[in-house]
Rosetta silent file (secondary structure, phi, psi, omega in degrees, C-alpha in Angstrom):
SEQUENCE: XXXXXXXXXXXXXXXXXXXXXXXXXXXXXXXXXXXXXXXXXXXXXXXXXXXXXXXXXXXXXXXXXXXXXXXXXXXXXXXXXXXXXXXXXXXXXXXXXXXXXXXXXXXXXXXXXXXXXXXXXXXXXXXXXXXXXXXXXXXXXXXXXXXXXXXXXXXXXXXXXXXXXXXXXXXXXXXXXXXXXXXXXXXXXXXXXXXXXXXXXXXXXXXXXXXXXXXXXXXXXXXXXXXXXXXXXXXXXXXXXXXXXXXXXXXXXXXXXXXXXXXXXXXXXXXXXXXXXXXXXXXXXXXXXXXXXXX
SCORE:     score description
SCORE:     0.000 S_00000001
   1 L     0.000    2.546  178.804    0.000    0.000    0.000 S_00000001
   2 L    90.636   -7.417 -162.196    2.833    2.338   -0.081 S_00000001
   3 L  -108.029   35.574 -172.375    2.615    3.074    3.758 S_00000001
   4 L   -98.935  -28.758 -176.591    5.800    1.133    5.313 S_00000001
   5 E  -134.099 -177.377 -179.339    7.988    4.443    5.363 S_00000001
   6 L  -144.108  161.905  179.405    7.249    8.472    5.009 S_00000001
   7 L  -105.036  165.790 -169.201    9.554   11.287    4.004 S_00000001
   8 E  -166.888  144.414 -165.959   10.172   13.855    6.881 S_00000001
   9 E  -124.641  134.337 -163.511   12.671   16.609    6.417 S_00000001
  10 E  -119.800  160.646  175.432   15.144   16.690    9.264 S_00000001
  11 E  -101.433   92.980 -174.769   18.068   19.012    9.917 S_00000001
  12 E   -78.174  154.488  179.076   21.500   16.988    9.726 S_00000001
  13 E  -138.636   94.826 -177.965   24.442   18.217   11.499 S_00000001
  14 E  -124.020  137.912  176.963   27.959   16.544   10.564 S_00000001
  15 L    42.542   41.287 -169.858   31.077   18.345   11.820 S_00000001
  16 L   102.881  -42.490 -154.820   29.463   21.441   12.561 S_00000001
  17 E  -126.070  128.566 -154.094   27.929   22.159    9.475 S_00000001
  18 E  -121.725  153.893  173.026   24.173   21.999    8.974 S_00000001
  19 E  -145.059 -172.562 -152.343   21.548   21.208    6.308 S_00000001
  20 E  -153.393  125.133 -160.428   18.656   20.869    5.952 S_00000001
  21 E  -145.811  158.027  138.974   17.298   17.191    3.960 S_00000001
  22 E   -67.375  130.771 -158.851   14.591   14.603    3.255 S_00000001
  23 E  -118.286  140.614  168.165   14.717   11.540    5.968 S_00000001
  24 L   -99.803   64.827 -168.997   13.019    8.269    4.946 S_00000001
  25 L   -87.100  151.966  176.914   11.400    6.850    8.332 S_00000001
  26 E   -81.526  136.543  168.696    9.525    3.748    8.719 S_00000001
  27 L   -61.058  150.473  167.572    5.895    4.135    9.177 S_00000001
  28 L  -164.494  120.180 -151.364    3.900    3.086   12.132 S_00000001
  29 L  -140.794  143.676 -173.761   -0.092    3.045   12.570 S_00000001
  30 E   -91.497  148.480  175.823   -2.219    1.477   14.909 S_00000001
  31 E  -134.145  136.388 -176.395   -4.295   -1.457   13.941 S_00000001
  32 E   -89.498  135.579 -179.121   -7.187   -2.579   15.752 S_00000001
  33 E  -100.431  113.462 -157.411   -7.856   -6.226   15.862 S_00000001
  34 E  -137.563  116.276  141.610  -11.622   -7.406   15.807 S_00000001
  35 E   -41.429   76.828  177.827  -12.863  -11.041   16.530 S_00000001
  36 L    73.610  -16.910 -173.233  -16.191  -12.098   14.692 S_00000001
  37 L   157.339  -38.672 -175.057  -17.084   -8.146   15.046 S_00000001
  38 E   -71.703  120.472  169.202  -15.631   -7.655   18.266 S_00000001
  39 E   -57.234  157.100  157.882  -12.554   -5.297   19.353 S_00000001
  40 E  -154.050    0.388  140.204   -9.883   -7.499   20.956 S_00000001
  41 E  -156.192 -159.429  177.427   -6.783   -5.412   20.502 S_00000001
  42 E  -154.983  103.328  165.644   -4.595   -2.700   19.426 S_00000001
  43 E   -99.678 -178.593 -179.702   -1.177   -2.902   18.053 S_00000001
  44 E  -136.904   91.989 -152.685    1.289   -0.496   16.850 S_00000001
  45 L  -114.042  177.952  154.410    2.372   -2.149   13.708 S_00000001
  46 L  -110.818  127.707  168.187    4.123   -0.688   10.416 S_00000001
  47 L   -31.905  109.450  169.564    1.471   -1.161    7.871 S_00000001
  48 L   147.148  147.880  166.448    1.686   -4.689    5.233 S_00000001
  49 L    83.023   10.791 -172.798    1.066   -8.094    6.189 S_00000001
  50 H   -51.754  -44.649 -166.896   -2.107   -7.001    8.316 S_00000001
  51 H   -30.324  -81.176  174.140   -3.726  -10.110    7.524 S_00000001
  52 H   -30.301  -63.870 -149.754   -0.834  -12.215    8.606 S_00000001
  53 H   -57.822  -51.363 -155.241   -0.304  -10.233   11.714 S_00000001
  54 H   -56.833  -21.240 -118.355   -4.309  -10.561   12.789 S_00000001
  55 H  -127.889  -71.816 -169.818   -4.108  -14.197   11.861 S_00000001
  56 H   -47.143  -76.349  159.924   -0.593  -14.745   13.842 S_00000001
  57 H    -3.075  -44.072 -169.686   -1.646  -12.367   16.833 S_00000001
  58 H   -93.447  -23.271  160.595   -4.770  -15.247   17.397 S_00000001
  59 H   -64.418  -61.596  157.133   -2.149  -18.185   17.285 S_00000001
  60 H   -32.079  -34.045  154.740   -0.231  -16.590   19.506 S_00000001
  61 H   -76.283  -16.205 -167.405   -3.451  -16.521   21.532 S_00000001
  62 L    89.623    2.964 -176.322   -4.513  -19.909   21.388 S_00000001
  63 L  -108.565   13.839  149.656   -8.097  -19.107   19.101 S_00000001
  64 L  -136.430  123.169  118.031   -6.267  -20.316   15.874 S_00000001
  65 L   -53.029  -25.581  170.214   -4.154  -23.831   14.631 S_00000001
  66 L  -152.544 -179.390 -169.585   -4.860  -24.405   11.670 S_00000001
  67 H   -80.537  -40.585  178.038   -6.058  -22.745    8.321 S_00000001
  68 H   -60.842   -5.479  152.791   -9.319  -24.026    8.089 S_00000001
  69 H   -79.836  -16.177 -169.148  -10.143  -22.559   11.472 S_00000001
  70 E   -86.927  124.126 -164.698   -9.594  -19.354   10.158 S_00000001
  71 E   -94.455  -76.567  160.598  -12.639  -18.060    8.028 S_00000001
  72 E  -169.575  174.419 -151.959  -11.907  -14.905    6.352 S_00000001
  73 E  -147.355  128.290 -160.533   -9.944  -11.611    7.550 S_00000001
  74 E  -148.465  142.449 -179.181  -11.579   -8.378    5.659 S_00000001
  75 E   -92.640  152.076  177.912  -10.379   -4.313    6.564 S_00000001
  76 L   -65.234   64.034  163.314  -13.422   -2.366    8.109 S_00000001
  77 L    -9.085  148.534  138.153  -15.293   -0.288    5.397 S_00000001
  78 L    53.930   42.527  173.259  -15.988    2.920    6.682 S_00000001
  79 L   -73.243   -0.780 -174.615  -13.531    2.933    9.756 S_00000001
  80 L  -125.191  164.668  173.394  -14.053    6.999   10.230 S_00000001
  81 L   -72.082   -2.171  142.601  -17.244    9.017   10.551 S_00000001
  82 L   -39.708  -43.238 -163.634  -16.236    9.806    6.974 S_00000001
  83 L   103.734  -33.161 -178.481  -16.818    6.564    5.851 S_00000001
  84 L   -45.493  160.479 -166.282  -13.524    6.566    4.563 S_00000001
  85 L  -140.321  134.552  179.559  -11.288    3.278    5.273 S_00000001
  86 L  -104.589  -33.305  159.254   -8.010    3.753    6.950 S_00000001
  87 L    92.112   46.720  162.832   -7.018    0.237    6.354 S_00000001
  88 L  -142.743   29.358  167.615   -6.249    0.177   10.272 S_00000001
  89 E  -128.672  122.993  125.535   -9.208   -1.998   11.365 S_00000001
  90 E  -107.435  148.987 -158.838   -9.650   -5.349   10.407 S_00000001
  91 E  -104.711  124.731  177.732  -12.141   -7.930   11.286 S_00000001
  92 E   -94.394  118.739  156.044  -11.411  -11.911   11.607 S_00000001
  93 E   -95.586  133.732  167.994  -14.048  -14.384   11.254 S_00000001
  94 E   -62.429  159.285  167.343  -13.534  -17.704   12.983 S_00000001
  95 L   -66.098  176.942 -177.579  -14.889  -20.807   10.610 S_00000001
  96 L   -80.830  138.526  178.195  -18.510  -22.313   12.047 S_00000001
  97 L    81.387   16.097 -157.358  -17.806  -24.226   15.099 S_00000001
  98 L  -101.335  137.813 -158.025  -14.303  -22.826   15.865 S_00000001
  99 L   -90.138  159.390 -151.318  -15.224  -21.843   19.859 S_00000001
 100 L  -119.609  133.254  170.691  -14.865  -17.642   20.403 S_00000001
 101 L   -95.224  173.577 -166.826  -12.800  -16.586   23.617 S_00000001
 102 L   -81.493  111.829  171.950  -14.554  -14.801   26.025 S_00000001
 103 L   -99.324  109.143  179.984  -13.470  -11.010   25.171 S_00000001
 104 L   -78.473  171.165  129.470  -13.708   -8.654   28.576 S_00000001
 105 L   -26.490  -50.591  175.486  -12.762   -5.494   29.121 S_00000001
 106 L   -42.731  -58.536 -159.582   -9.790   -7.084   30.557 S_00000001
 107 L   -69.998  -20.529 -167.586   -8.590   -8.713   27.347 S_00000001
 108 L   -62.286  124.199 -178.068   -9.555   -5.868   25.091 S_00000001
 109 L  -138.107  145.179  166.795   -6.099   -4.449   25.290 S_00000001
 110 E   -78.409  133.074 -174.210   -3.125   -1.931   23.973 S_00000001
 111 L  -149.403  143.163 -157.500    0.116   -3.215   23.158 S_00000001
 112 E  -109.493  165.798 -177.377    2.712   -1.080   22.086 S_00000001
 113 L   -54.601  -10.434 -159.227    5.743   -1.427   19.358 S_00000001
 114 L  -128.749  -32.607 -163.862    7.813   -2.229   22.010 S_00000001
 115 L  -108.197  -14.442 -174.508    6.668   -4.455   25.071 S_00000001
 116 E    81.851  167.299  162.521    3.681   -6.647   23.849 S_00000001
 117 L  -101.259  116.817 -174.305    0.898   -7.165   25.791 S_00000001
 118 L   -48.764   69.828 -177.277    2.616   -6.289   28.795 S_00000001
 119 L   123.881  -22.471 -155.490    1.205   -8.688   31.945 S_00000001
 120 L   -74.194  -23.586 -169.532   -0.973   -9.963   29.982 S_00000001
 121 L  -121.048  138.566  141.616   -0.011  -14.519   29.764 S_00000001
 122 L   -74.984  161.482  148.595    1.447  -16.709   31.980 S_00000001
 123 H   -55.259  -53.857  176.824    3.683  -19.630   32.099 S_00000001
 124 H   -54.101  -34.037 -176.549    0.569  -21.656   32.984 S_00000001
 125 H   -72.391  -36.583  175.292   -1.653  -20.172   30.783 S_00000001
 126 H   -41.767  -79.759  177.017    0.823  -21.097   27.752 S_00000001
 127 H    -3.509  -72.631 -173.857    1.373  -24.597   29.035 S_00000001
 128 H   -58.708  -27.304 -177.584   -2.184  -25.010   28.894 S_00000001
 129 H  -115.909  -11.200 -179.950   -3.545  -23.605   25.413 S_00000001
 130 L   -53.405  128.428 -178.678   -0.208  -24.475   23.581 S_00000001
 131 L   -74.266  -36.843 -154.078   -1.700  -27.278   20.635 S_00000001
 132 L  -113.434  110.641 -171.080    1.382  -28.497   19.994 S_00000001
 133 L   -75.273  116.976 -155.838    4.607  -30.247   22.091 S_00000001
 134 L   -90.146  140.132 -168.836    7.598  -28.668   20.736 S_00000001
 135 L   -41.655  103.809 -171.602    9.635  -31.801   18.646 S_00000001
 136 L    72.527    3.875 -173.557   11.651  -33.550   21.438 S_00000001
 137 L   -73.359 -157.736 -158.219   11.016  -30.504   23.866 S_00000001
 138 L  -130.754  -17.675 -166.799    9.673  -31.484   27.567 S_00000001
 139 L   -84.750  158.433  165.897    5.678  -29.711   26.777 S_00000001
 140 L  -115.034   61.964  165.780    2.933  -32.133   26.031 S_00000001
 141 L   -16.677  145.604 -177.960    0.817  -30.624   23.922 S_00000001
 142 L   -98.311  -27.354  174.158   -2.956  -32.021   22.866 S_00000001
 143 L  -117.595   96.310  171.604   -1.994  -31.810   19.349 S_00000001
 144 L    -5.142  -68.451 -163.775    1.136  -33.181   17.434 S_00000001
 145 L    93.509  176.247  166.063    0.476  -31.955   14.115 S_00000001
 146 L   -49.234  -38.459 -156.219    2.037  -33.196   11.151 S_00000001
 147 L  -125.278  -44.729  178.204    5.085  -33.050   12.336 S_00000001
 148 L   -45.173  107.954  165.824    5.368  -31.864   16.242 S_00000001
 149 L   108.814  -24.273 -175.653    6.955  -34.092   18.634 S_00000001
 150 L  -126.322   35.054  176.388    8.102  -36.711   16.245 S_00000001
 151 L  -119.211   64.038 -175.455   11.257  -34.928   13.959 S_00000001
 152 L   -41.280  142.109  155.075   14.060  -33.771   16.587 S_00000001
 153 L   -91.156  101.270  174.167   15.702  -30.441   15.735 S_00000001
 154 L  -136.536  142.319 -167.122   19.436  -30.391   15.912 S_00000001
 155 L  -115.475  178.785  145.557   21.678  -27.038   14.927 S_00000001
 156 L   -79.028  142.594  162.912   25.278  -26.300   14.677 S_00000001
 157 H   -51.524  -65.424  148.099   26.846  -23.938   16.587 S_00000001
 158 H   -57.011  -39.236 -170.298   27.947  -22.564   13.469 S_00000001
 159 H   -90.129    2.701  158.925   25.154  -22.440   11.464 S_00000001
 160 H   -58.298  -32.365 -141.616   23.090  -20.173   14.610 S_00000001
 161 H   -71.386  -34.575  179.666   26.263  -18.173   14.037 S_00000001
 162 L  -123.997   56.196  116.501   25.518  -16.368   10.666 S_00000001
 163 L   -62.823  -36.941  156.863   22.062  -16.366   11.426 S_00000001
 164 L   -60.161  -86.986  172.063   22.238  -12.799   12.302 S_00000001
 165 H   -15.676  -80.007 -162.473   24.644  -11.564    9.322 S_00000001
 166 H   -87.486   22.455  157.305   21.397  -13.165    6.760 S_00000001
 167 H  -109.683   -3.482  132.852   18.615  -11.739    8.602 S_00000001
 168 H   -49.583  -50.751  170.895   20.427   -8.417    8.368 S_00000001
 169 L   -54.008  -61.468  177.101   21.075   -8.792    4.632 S_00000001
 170 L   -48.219  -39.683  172.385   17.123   -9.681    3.966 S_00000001
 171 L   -37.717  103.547  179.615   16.126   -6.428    5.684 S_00000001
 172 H   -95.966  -34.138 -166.644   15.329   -4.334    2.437 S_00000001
 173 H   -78.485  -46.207 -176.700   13.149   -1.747    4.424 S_00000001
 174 H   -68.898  -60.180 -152.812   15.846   -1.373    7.562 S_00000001
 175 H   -50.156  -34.878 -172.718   18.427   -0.554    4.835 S_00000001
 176 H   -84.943  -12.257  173.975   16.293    2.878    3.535 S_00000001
 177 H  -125.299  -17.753 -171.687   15.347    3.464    7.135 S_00000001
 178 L    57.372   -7.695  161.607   17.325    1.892   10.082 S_00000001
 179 L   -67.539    2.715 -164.561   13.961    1.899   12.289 S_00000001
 180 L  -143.590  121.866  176.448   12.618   -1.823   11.880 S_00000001
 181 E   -79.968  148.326 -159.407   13.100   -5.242   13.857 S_00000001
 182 E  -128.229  150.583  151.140   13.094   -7.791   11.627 S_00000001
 183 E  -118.390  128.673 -173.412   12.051  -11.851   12.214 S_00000001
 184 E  -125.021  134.328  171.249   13.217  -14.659   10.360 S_00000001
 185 E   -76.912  110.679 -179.367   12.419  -18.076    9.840 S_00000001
 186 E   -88.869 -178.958  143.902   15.206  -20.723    9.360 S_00000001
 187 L   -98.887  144.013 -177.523   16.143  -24.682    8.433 S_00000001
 188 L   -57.382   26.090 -167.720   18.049  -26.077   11.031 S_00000001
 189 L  -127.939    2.302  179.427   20.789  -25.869    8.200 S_00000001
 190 L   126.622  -25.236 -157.851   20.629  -22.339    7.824 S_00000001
 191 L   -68.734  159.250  150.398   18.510  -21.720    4.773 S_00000001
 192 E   -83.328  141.611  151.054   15.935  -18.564    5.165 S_00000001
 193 E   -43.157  -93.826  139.305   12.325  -19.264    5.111 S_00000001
 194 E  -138.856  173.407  157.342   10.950  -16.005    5.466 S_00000001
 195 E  -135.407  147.772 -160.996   11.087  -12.690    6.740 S_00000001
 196 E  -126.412  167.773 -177.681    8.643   -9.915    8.292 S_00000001
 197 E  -152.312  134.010  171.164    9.827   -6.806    9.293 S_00000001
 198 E  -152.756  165.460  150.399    7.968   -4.268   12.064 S_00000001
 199 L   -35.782  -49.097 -148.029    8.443   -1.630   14.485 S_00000001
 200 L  -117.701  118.152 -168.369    7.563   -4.146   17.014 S_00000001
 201 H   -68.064    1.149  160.059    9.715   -7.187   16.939 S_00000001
 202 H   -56.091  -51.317 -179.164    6.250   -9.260   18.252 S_00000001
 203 H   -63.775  -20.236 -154.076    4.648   -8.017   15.078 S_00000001
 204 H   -78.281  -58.849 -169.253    7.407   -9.182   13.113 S_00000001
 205 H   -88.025  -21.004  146.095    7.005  -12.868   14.184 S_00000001
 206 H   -21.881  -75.913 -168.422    2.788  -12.413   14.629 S_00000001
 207 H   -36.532  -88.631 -158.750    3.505  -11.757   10.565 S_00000001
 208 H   -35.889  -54.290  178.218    5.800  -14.633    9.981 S_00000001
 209 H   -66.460  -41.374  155.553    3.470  -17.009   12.122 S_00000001
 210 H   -97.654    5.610  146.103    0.312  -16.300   10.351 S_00000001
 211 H   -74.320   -3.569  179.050    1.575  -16.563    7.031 S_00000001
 212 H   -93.352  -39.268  163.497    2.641  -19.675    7.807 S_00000001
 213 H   -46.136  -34.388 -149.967   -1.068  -20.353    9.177 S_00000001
 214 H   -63.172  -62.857 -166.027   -2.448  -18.962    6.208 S_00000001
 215 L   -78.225   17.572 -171.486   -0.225  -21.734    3.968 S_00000001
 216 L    54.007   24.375 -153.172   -0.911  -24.434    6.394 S_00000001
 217 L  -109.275   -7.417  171.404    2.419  -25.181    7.450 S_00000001
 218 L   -75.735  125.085   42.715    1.729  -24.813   10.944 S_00000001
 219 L  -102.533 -170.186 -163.456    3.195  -25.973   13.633 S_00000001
 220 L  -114.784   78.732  164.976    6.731  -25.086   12.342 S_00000001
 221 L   -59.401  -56.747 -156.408    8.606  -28.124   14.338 S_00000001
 222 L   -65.464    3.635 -141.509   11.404  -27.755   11.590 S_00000001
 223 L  -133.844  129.854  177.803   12.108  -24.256   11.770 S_00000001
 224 E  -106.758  152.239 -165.873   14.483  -22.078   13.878 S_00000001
 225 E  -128.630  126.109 -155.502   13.244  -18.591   14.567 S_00000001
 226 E  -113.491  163.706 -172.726   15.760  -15.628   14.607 S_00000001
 227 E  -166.137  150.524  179.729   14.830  -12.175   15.806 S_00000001
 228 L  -109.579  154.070 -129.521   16.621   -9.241   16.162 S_00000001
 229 L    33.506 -168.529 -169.746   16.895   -7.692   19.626 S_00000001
 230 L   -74.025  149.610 -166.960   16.152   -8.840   22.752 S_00000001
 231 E   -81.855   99.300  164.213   14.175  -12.300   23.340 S_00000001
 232 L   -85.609 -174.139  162.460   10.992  -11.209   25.581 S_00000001
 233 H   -71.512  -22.477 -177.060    8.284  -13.579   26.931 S_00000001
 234 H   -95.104    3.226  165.375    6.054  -12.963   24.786 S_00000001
 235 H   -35.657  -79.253 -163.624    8.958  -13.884   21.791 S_00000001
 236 H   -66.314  -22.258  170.185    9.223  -16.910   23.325 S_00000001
 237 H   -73.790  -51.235 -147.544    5.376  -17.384   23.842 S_00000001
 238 H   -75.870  -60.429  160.136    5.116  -16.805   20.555 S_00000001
 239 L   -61.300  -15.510 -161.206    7.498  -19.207   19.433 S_00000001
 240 L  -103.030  -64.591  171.215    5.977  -22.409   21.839 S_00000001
 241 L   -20.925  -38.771  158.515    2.623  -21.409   20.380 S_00000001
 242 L   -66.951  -28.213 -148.243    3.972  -22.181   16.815 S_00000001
 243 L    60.313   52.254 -168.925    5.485  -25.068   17.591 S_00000001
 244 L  -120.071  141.803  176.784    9.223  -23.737   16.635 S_00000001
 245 L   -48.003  -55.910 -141.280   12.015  -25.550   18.667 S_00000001
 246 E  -132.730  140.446 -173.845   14.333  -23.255   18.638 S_00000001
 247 E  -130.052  136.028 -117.826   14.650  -19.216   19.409 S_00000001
 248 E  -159.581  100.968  179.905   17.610  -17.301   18.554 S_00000001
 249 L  -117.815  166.909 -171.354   18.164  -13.076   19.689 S_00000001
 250 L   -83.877  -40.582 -146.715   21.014  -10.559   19.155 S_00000001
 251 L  -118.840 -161.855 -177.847   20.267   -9.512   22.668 S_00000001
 252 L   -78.256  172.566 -179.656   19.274  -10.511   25.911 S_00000001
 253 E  -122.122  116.658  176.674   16.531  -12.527   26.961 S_00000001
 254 L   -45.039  129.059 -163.815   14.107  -11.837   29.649 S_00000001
 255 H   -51.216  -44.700 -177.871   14.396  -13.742   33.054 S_00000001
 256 H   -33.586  -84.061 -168.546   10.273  -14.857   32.089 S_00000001
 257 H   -51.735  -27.472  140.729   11.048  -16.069   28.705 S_00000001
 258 H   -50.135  -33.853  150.670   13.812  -18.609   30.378 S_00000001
 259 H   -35.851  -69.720  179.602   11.365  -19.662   32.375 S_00000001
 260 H   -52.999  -46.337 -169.596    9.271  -20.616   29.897 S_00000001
 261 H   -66.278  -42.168 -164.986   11.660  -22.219   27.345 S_00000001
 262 H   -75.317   -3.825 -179.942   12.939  -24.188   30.370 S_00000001
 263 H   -89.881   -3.198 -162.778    9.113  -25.186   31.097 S_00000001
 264 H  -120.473  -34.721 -151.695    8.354  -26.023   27.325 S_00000001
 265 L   108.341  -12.311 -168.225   11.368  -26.960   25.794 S_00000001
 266 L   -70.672  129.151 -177.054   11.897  -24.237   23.975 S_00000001
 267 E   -83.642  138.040  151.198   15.807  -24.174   23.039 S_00000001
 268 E   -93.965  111.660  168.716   16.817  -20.456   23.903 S_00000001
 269 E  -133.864  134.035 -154.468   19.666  -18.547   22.645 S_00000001
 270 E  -135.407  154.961 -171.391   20.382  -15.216   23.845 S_00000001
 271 E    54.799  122.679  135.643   23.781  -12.925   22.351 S_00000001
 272 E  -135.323   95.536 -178.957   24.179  -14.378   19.588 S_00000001
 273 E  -131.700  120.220 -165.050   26.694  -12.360   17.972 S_00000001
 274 L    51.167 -125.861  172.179   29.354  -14.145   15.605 S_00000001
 275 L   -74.213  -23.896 -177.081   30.711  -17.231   17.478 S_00000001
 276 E   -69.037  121.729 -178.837   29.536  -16.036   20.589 S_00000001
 277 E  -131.908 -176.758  148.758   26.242  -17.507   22.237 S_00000001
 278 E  -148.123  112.863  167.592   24.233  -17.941   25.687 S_00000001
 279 E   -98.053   95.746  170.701   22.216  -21.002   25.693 S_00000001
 280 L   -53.393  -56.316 -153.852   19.445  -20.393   28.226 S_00000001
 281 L  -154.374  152.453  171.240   17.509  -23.629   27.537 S_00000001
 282 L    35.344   54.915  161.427   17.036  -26.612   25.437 S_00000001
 283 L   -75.884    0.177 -168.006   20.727  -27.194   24.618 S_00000001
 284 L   -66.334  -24.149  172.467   20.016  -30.889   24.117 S_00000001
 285 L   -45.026  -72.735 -167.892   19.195  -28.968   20.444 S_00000001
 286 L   -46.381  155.042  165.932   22.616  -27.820   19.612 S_00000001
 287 L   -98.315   89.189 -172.072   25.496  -30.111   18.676 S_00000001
 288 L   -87.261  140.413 -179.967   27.841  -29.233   21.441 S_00000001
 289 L  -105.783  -12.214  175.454   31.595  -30.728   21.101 S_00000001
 290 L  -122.128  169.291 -167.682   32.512  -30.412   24.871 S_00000001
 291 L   -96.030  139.126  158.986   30.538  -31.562   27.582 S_00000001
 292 L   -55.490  112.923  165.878   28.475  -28.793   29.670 S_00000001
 293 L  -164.854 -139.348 -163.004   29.318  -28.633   33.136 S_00000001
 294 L    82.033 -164.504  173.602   30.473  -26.089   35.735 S_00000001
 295 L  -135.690    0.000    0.000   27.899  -24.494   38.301 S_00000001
């Protein structure tokens, strides 16, 4: 649609000596998320891929698994008292017989570019609504899948390592703007998948996750999931919810989100810059050449 960046004319300063220029910045718009009719959230996305995100945003929740629960996903005619369509509402229908969460006050919620919704999940609550047991992980899941639970995931050490380097390269949008967290989907051999790009590195993998519902490919046992910055809980929620083994950040990883990987299974890697890791969780993934030990 033309909306992922805007021009903005900024005042540069190098050495002293000022000008005056056109800036490219990445866009960012809120989009309201609606359930059968019903608000149920607010994000702070950069515009493309709404579909995906709404559709990924409800896996993430536990109200969608597969494509055929998913009905159809349509932007809101006439989102202004104009009439006019901002192409910042859109409404998901579940298929007939796909059960509707209860949406409160509570759950209707804001979640910002940066933090998720903030407070909002548990460890328990994951546990509990996750479909899937991630492949050789420790959760027990009520549903396998195609694939979940019976293909073990094992990486190289090396090939996590220039995971970062080709999810940097794929960024086409960070290169004109420098503003956008990017998520990428691997093979435990390295290859990219895909990649989403957002403000909010949640939205990024929301995207990533319902295009893969969309295409049926969910869960993604096979698949390592790389993300730029730091690994929150809801990353890592995000990731168990998919069914992807393994979760891979430039930065640090919240004390939560080790919890969780170490209650699910989820292999955790935090730093991952060049050769250089932290393995939170679920090293039984990696192909390690020395034995683990210390205190």
């Amino acid at each position: 649609m033309g909306r992922v960046t805007e021009r903005r004319r900024v005042i540069r300063i190098r050495d002293g000596a000022v000008s005056t220029r056109p800036d490219t910045l990445v866009a960012e718009e809120p989009l309201e998320i609606r359930l059968n009719g019903k608000p149920l959230a607010i994000t702070m996305r950069t515009p493309g891929d709404d579909f995906a995100l709404a559709a990924g945003f409800l896996v993430s929740e536990g109200v969608l698994g597969r494509a055929d629960e998913l009905a159809n996903i349509v932007y809101c005619a006439g989102a202004t008292e104009d009439g006019s369509n901002t192409y910042n509402v859109v409404d998901v229908t579940l298929a007939p017989g796909v059960p509707v969460p209860d949406i409160t006050l509570e759950r209707n919620v804001y979640t910002t570019s940066s933090c998720g919704l903030c407070g909002k999940a548990s460890l328990d609550a994951v546990r509990t609504t996750a479909r899937w047991a991630l492949a050789d992980g420790f959760g027990d899941g009520a549903d396998s899948g195609a694939d979940g639970g019976s293909s073990p995931v094992r990486i190289e050490p090396e090939t996590l390592s220039v995971l970062p380097d080709r999810l940097r390269a794929a960024q086409r949008v960070f290169d004109r703007t420098g503003g956008l967290h990017a998520a990428g989907l691997f093979t435990p051999d390295g290859e990219l998948l895909d990649l989403r790009e957002d403000v909010g590195r949640h939205n990024a993998v929301d995207k990533l996750v319902g295009r893969a519902l969309q295409q049926g490919l969910l869960p993604l046992s096979g698949s390592v999931l790389m993300v730029s910055g730091r690994a929150s809980f809801e990353l890592a929620q995000k990731a168990v919810m998919a069914g992807i083994p393994v979760l891979a950040a430039v930065s640090a990883p919240s004390s939560l989100a080790v919890d969780l990987a170490a209650e699910t299974g989820l292999t955790l890697v935090g730093f991952l810059r060049g050769t250089s890791m932290n393995v939170y969780a679920g090293e039984q993934r990696l192909a390690l050449r020395t034995a683990v030990g210390g205190t």
